[in-house]
C-alpha positions in Angstrom: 178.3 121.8 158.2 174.9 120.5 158.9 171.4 121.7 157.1 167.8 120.2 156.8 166.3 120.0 153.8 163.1 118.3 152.7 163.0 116.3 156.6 166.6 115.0 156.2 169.4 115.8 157.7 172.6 116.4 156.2 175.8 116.5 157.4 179.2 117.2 155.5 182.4 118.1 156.9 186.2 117.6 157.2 187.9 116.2 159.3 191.6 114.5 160.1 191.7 111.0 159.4 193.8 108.2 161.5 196.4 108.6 158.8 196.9 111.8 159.5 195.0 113.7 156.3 192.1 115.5 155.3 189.0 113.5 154.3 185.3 114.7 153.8 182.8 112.7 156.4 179.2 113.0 155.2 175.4 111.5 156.2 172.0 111.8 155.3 169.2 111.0 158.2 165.6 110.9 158.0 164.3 113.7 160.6 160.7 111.9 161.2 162.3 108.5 162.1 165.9 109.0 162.4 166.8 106.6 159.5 169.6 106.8 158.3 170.0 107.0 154.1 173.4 107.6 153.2 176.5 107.8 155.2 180.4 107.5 154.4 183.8 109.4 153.9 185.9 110.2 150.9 189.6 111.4 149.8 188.5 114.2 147.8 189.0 118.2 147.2 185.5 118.6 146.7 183.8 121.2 148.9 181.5 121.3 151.8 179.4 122.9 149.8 179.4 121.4 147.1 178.8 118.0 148.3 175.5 119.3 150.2 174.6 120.2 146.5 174.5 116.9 145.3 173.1 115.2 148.6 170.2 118.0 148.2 169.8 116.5 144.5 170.2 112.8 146.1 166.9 113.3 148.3 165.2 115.2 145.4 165.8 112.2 143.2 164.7 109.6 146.3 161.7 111.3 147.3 160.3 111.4 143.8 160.8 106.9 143.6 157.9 104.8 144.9 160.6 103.1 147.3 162.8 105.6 148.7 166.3 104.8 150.4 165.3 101.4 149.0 163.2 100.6 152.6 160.8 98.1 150.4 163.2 96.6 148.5 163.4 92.4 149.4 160.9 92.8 152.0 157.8 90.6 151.1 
């Protein structure tokens, strides 16, 4: 399932693994520069759903830092 929220992009879905179960695929990008902030898979029963929840939370908690995504971070 993909949605936009706040100029990101997220992405959450399952999908068959190459071990032949169930795992939940998920990614964040940036719409105004493609960047991507988050991205990975998981073994979980959590829902679709409810892992949009949290990654809607995730950007609310980002955008609200001075350094978002950590871009600035060790750059001098």
């Amino acid at each position: 399932m993909k949605t936009t929220y706040r100029g990101h992009e997220i992405d959450v879905h399952r999908d068959m693994c190459l071990g032949g179960w169930q795992m939940l695929y998920y990614s964040i990008f940036r719409l105004s520069d493609g960047f991507e902030c988050v991205s990975g898979f998981e073994d979980s029963a959590e829902t679709v759903r409810d892992k949009i929840k949290q990654f809607k939370e995730r950007i609310d908690r980002e955008l609200a830092e001075d350094d978002p995504w950590w871009e600035q971070e060790g750059k001098a």
